[in-house]
N, C-alpha and C positions, 0 to 999 in steps of 0.2 A: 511158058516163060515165067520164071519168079521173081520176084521184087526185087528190086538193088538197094544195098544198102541206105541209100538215103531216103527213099520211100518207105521202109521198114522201121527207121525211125521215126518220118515225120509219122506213120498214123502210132507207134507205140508214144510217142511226145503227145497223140492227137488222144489217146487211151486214159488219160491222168484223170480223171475226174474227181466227180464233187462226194459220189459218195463209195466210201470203202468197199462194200460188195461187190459195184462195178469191178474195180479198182481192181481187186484179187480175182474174180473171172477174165476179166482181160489179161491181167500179169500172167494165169496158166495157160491161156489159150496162148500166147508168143511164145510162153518158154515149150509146148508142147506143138506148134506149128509155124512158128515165124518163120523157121528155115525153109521152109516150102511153099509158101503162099504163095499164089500166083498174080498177076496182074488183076486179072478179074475179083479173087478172093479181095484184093487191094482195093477195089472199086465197089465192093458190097461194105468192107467194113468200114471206108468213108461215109457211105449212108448211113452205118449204125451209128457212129461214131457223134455224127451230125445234130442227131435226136437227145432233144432236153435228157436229162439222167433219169428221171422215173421212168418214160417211155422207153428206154434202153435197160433197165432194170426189168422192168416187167416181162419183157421179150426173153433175156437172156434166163431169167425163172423161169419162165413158161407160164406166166403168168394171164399170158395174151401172146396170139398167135399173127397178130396186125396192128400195124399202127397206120395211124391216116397220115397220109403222103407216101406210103411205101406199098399201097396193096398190091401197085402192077409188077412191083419190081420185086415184091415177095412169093411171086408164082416161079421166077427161075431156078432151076437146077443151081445155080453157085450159090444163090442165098439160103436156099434151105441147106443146102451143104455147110457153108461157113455157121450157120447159125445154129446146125445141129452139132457142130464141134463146137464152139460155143457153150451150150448145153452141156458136155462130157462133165462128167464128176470127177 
C-alpha cells in the first residue's frame, strides 16, 4: 500500500532541514521515489527524519552505519532498503 497524499507531504514538509546536503538528498530521493513509497518506507523515514541533522547527515553519506536509538530498528529489511535508496547518487 503507498502513501496518500497527505502523508507524502507531511514527511517532504518533515524533509526541510537545517543543512543543505540533507536538503538535496532528500529533495532526489522524493523526486525519484515518492510516488511509490509505502507505508512502511513512510514509517522508517519518520525515524530518519526524527534524528538531529548531523546524525541524519552522516547516515545518509555513509558516514556511519548506526545511530544510537535506531540499532534495533536498523536490522529490518525496509530500513536498509529506504536508506540504501537514500544513498543512490
Amino acid at each position: 500500500m503507498t502513501l496518500g497524499n497527505a502523508e507524502l507531504y507531511r514527511l517532504k514538509s518533515d524533509a526541510r532541514r537545517g543543512l543543505l546536503e540533507n536538503d538535496l538528498i532528500l529533495q532526489r530521493f522524493f523526486e525519484r521515489y515518492g510516488a511509490q513509497l509505502s507505508v512502511e518506507d513512510g514509517k522508517v523515514l519518520s525515524q530518519l527524519l526524527a534524528l538531529d541533522d548531523n546524525d541524519l547527515m552522516d547516515l545518509l553519506i555513509g558516514r556511519k552505519d548506526s545511530v544510537a536509538g535506531l540499532e534495533q530498528e536498523m536490522q529490518s529489511d525496509s530500513f536498509k532498503t529506504v536508506l540504501q535508496k537514500l544513498r543512490e547518487r
